[in-house]
C-alpha positions in Angstrom: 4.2 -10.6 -9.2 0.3 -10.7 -8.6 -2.2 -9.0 -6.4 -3.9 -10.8 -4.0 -6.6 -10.4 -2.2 -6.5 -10.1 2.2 -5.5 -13.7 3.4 -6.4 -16.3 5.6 -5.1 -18.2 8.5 -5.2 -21.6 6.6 -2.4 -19.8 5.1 -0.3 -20.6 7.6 1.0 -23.9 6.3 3.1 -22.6 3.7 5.7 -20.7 6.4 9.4 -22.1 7.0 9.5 -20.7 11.1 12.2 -21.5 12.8 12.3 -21.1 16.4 14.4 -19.5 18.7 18.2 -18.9 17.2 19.2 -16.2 19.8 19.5 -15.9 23.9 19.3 -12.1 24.1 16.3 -10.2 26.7 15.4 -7.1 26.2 15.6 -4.9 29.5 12.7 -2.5 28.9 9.9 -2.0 26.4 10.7 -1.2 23.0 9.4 2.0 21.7 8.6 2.4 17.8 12.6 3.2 16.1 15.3 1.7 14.6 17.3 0.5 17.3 20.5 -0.3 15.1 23.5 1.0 17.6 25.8 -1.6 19.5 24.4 -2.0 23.1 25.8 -4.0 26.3 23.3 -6.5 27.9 23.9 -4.5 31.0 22.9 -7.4 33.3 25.0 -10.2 35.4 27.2 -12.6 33.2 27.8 -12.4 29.5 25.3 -12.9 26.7 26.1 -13.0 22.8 25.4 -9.5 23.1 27.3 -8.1 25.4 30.8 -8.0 23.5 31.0 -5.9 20.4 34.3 -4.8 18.7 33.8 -1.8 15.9 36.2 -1.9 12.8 37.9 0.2 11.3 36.2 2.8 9.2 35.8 1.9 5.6 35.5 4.8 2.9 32.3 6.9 3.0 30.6 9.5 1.2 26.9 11.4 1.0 25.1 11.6 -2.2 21.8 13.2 -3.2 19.3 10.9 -5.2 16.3 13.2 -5.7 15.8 16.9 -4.8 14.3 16.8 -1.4 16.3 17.1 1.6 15.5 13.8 2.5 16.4 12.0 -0.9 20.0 11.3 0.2 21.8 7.8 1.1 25.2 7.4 2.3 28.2 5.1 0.7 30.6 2.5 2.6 33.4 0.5 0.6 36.8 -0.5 1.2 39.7 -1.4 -0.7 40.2 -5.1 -1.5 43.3 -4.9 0.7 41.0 -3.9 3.9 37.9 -6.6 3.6 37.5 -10.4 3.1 37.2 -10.3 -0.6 40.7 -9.9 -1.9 39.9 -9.2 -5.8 38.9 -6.6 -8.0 35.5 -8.0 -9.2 32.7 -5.7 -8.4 31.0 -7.2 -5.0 28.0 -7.4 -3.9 25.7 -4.8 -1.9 23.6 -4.4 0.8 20.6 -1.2 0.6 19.5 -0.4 4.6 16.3 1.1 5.3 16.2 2.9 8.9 13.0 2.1 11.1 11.1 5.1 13.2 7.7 4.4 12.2 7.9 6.1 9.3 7.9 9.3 11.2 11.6 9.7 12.5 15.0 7.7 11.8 17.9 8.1 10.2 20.4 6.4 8.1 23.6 6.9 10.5 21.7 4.9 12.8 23.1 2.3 10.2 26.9 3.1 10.7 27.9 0.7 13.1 26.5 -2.2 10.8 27.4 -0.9 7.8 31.1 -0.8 9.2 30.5 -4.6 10.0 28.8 -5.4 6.7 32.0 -3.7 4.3 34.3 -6.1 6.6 32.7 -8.8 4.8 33.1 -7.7 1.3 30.0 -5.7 0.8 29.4 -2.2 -0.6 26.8 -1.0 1.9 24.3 2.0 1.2 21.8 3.5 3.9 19.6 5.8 2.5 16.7 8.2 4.4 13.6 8.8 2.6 11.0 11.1 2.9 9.1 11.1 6.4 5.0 10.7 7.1 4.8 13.9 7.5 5.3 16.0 4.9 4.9 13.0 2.5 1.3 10.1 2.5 2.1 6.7 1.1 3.6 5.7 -1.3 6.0 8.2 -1.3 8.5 5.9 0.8 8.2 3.3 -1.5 9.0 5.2 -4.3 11.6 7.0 -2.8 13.2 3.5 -1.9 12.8 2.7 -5.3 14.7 5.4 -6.7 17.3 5.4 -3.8 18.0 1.5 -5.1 17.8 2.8 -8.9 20.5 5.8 -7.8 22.8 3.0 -6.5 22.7 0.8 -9.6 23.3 3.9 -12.2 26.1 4.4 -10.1 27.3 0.9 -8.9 31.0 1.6 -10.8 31.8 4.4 -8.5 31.8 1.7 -5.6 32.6 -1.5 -7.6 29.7 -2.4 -7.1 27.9 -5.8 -8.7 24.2 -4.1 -9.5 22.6 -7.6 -9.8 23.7 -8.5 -6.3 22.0 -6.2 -4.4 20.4 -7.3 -0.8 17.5 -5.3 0.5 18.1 -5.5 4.4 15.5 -2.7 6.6 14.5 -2.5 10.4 11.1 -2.0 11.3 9.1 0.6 9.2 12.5 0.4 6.8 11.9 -3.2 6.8 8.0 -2.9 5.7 10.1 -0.7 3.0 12.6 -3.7 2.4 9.4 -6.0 1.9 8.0 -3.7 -0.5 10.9 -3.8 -3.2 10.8 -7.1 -2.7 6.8 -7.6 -3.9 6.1 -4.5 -5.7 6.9 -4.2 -9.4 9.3 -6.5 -10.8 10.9 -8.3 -7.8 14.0 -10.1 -8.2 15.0 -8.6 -10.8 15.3 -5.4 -8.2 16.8 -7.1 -5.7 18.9 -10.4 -4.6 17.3 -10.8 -1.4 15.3 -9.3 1.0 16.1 -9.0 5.1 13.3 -7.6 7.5 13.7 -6.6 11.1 10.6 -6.7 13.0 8.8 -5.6 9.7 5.4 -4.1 9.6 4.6 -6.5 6.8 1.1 -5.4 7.6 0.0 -1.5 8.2 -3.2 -3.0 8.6 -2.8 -5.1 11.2 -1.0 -2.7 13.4 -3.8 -0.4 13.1 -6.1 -2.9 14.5 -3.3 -3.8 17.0 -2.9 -0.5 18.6 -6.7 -0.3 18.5 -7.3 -3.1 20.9 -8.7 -2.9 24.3 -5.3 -3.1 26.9 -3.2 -2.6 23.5 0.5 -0.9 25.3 2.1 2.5 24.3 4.1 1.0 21.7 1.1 -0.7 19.9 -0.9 2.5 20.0 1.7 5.2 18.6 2.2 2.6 15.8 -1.4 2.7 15.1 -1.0 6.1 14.7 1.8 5.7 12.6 0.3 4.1 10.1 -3.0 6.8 10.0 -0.2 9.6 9.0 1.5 7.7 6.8 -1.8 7.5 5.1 -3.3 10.7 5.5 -6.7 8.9 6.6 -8.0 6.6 9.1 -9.1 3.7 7.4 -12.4 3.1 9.8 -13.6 6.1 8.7 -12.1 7.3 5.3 -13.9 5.3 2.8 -12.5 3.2 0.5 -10.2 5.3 -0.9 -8.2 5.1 2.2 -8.6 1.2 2.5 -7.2 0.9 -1.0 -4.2 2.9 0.0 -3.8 0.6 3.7 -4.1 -2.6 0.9 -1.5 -1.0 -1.2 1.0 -0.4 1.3 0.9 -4.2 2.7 3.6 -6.6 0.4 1.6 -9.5 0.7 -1.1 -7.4 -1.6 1.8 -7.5 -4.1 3.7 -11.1 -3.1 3.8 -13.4 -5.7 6.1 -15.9 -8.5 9.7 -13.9 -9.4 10.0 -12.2 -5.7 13.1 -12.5 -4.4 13.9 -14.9 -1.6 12.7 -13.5 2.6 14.4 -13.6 5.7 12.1 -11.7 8.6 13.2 -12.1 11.7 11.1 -11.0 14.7 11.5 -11.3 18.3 8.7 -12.8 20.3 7.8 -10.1 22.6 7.7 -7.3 20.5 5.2 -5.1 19.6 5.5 -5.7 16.1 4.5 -9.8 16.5 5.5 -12.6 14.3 2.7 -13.0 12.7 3.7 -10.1 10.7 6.6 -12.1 9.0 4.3 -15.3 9.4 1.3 -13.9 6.9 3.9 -12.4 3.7 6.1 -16.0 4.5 2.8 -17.9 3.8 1.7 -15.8 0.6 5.4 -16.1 -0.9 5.9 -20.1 0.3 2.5 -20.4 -1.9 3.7 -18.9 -4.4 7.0 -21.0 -4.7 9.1 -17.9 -3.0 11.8 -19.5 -0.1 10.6 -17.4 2.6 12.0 -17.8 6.3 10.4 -16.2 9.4 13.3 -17.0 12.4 12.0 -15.7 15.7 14.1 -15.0 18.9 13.2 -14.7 22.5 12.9 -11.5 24.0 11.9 -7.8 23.4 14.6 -6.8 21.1 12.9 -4.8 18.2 14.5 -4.0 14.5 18.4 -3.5 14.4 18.7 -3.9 18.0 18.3 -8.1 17.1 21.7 -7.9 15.4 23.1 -6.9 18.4 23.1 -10.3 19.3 25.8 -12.4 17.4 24.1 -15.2 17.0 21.3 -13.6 14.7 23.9 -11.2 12.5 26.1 -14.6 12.0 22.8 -16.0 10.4 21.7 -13.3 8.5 25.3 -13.0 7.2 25.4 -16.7 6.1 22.0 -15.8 4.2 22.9 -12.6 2.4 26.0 -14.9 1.2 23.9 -17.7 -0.2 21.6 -15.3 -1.9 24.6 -13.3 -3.6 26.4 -16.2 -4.8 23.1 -17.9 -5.8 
């Protein structure tokens, strides 16, 4: 793990990108959120999207991992009878950080996946943090931190495997995913990372949304990031800067982070390039890093909607665990 200064374009060259893996269109403009419930395509024909069969629900549970209201995650696990993975060995886990701009969200926006994700032999957590405003950076980090901390105390109350854990967030939760992934000690947190339309970058949405013609959806997430600081950075000082610096992971990317997947779609309002600039950093440093973008609008969970993409992401968080 080493800080870095801001980086350059010529950085570029160190990115795995793969092109388009998924044929879903979004219908309307996203709007800054988390976008993880089932939806239908709700146009002529079928898409990959369109069909989506919920499972049964695993066991569940609420538990408190600080003392604000807000410092609570939420447990899925099944039986070994009732998933893919037959045996008694502790399995692995997926975290899930909910998007909303850091303003709003909620982890039972996570349900539906989570459902999906125990099928499959996980033990699957979704945790809230504390929201911009009541609570400046880096109080989302830390209470992501302490969230994934919580789990691993705990992991025998879920048979859970602590050292295969996979960081998996949408959106503002995955500019939280990307952060356990850089900050501190890396991969010895966390297994893998998985990013959904991640605000890699706070800076670089600010400047986004401050752009001539720049939509709704650009703009509110410009102001986003300004309350999750508690400053505007053009006119704060330094002090304010350093905290914008602090909250991008490719500040913090470097050797021992665990391996990326960021997928983006390429209409969105949070752009590739997001994904593009931490996959550069982390390729550089000898980190496997893979930014897949798909066509479309779709923003943060709404991209594993489409089957296609949560097939691949599945297939990933499997080579990561057994790795």
């Amino acid at each position: 793990m080493r800080t870095v200064l801001m980086f350059g374009a010529a950085a570029a060259a160190a990115v795995t990108l793969v092109g388009v893996i998924a044929p879903a269109e979004a219908l309307t403009e996203p709007v800054p959120g988390d976008g993880a419930a089932p939806r239908s395509s709700g146009g002529p024909g079928v898409s990959a999207s369109a069909v989506m069969v919920t499972p049964a629900p695993p066991r569940s549970d609420t538990y408190a991992y600080g003392d604000d209201d807000r410092q609570v995650l939420d447990a899925y696990w099944r039986a070994p009878a009732a998933s893919r993975e037959r045996t008694t060995s502790p399995r692995p886990g997926v975290l899930l950080l909910h998007g909303g701009s850091w303003r709003r969200g909620d982890k039972s926006g996570w349900r539906y996946t989570a459902r999906r994700l125990t099928t499959l032999g996980y033990v699957v957590f979704s945790a809230n943090y504390r929201l911009a405003q009541t609570a400046r950076w880096p109080a989302q980090r830390e209470d992501s931190q302490n969230a994934l901390a919580y789990i691993k105390r705990n992991a025998r109350l879920w048979n859970l495997d602590p050292n295969r854990i996979v960081v998996m967030g949408s959106s503002a939760g995955g500019h939280l995913a990307t952060q356990l992934g850089t900050y501190g000690t890396g991969a010895a947190e966390v297994r893998g990372v998985v990013a959904l339309s991640p605000v890699v970058s706070p800076q670089r949405a600010y400047q986004d949304g401050g752009v001539l013609g720049a939509d709704r959806s650009r703009r509110s997430l410009r102001q986003a990031v300004q309350m999750l600081l508690g400053c505007d950075p053009a006119t704060d000082g330094p002090v304010c800067r350093e905290r914008l610096n602090d909250a991008s992971a490719a500040t913090h990317a470097g050797p021992g982070d665990p391996p990326m997947l960021l997928i983006h779609s390429r209409g969105e309002f949070v752009p590739p390039a997001h994904g593009t600039v931490l996959a550069a950093v982390l390729g550089a440093a000898g980190v496997p890093a893979t930014v897949n973008t798909v066509p479309g609008k779709d923003h943060g969970g709404a991209l594993l909607d489409d089957t296609v993409t949560f097939d691949s992401v599945v297939r990933w968080m499997d080579e990561v665990v057994r790795g």
